[in-house]
C-alpha positions in Angstrom: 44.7 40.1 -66.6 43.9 36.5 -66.5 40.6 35.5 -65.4 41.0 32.1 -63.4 38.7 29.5 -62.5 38.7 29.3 -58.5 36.0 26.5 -57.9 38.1 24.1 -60.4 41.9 25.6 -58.1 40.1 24.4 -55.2 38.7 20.7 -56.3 42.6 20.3 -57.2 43.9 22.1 -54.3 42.2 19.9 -51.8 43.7 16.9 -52.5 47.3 18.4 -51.8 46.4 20.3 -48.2 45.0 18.8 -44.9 41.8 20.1 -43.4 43.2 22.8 -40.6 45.4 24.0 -43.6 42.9 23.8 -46.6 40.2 25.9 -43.4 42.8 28.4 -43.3 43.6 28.8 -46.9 39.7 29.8 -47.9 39.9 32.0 -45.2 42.8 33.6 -46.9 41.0 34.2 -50.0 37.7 35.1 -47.9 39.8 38.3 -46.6 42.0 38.7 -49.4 38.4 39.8 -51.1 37.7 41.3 -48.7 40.8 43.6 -48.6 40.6 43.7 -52.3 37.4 45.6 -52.1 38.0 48.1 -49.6 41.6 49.1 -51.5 40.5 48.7 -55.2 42.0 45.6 -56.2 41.3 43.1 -58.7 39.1 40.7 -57.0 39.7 37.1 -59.0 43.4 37.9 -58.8 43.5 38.7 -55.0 41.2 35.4 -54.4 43.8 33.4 -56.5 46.9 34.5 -54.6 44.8 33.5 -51.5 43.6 30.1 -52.4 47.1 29.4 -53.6 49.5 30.8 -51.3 49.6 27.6 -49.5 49.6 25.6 -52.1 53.2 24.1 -51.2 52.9 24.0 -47.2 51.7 20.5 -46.9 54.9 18.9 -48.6 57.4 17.6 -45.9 60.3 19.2 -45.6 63.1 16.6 -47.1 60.9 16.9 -50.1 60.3 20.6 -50.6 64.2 21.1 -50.5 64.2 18.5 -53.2 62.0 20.2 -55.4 63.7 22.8 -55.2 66.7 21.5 -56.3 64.9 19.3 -58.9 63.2 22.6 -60.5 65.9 25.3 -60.2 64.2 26.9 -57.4 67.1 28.9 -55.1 67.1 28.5 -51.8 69.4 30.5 -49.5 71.3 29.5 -46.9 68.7 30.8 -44.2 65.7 29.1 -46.0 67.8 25.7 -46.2 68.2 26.0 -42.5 64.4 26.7 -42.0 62.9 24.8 -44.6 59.4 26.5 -43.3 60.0 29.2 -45.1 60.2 27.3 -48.3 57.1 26.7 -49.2 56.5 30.6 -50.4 58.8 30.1 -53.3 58.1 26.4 -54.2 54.4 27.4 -54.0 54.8 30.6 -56.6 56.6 27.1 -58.8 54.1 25.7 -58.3 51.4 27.7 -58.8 52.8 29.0 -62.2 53.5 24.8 -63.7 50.9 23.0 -61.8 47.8 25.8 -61.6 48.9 27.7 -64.7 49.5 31.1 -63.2 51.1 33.6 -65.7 50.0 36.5 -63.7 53.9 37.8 -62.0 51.9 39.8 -59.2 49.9 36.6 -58.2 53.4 34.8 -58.2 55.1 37.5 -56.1 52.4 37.5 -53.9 52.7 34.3 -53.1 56.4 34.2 -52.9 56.6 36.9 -50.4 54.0 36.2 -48.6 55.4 34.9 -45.2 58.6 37.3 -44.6 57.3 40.1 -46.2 60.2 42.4 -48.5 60.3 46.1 -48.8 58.3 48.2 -50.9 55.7 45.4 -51.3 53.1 45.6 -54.2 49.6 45.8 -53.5 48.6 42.4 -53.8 51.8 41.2 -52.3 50.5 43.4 -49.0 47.0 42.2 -49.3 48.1 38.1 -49.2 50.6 39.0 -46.7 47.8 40.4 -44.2 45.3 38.2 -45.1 47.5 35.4 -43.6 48.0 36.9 -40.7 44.2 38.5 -40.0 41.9 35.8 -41.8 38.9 34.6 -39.5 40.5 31.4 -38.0 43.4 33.1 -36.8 43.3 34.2 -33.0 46.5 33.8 -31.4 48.6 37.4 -32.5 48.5 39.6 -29.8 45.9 43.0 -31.0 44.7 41.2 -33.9 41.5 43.3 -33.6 43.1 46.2 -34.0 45.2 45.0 -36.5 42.1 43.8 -38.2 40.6 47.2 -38.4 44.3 49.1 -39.4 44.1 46.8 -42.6 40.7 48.3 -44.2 42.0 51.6 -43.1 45.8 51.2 -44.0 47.9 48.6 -45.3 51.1 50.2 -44.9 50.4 51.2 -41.5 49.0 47.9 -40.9 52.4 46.0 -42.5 54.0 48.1 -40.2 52.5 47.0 -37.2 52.5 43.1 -37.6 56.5 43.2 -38.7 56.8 44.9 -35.5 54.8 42.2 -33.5 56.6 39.5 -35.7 60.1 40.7 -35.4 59.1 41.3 -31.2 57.7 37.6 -30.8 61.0 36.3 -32.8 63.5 38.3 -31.1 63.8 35.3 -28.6 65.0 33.3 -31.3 67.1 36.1 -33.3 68.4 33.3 -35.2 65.5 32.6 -36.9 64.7 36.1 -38.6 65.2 36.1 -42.2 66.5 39.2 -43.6 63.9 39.9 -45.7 61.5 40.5 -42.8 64.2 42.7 -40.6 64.8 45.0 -44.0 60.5 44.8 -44.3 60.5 45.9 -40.8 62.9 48.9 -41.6 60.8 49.8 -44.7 57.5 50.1 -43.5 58.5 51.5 -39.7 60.6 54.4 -41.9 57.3 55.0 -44.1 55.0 55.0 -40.7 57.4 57.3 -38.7 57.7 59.8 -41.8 53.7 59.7 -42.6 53.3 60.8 -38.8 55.2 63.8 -39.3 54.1 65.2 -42.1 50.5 65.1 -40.5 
């Protein structure tokens, strides 16, 4: 595994993201150490996926469906129609030409790191959670508990903040990608059958 050099990432990185975003992006890698620690995970890896899962956000949206085009990035239908969601694959392009990342968890990570997928990887579950849990966040309804579930359980805690997600969207049901409803399935099927073995 490739050891990568986060100070010189960030001196590049900074130039690309505005201040809220590039605040929230150190306090992705901030708890994607963290989580790294507590669930035995390679620590320079997790930080990486962190400091870079973002890496794309900042680019307006005309433009990131551009790129895409321009680099052979697919795009669904649903993405096309909320380009929002683009910046998780054009950022794992990105990260791989621009920051020379080799490493495919580190891309994956970043890829599915805002609908979530099913039968995630363990880095792909620590970037996903960090997102959502990192310091600055405080608007999710039970983010406290949720904060504690993660060093305990990360499937249990994937489970839990699908559920919330796929709650707080159902008002828009339009604007669930799939990815996140088969997630949802995944991880509420794993929960439910953990419970009853116990």
């Amino acid at each position: 595994m490739s050891k990568y050099d986060l100070p010189k990432m960030q001196k590049k990185l900074v130039k690309y993201l505005d201040e809220d975003r590039y605040e929230h992006t150190l306090g992705v890698m901030y708890m994607c150490a963290a989580l790294a620690m507590a669930h035995g995970y390679d620590l320079n890896a997790a930080q990486t996926a962190g400091l870079l899962h973002d890496c794309a956000k900042c680019i307006p949206n005309k433009k990131k469906i551009k790129l895409c085009e321009q680099y052979h990035v697919e795009l669904t239908d649903f993405e096309k129609e909320h380009p929002f969601l683009i910046h998780a694959k054009l950022g794992a392009y990105i990260a791989k030409t621009k920051y020379d990342i080799q490493d495919p968890d580190i891309l994956s990570a970043i890829t599915w790191h805002t609908t979530g997928r099913p039968d995630m990887s363990l880095l792909d579950k620590i970037v996903y959670i960090a997102d959502y849990i990192e310091p600055l966040r405080d608007k999710a309804p039970d983010l406290e508990t949720i904060r504690r579930i993660a060093f305990r359980d990360l499937d249990e805690c994937m489970y839990v903040i699908l559920r919330n997600t796929l709650e707080y969207l159902e008002e828009n049901p339009k604007d669930v990608d799939n990815a996140s409803k088969e997630a949802f399935v995944f991880y509420k099927n794993l929960y439910l059958t953990r419970r009853n073995e116990l």
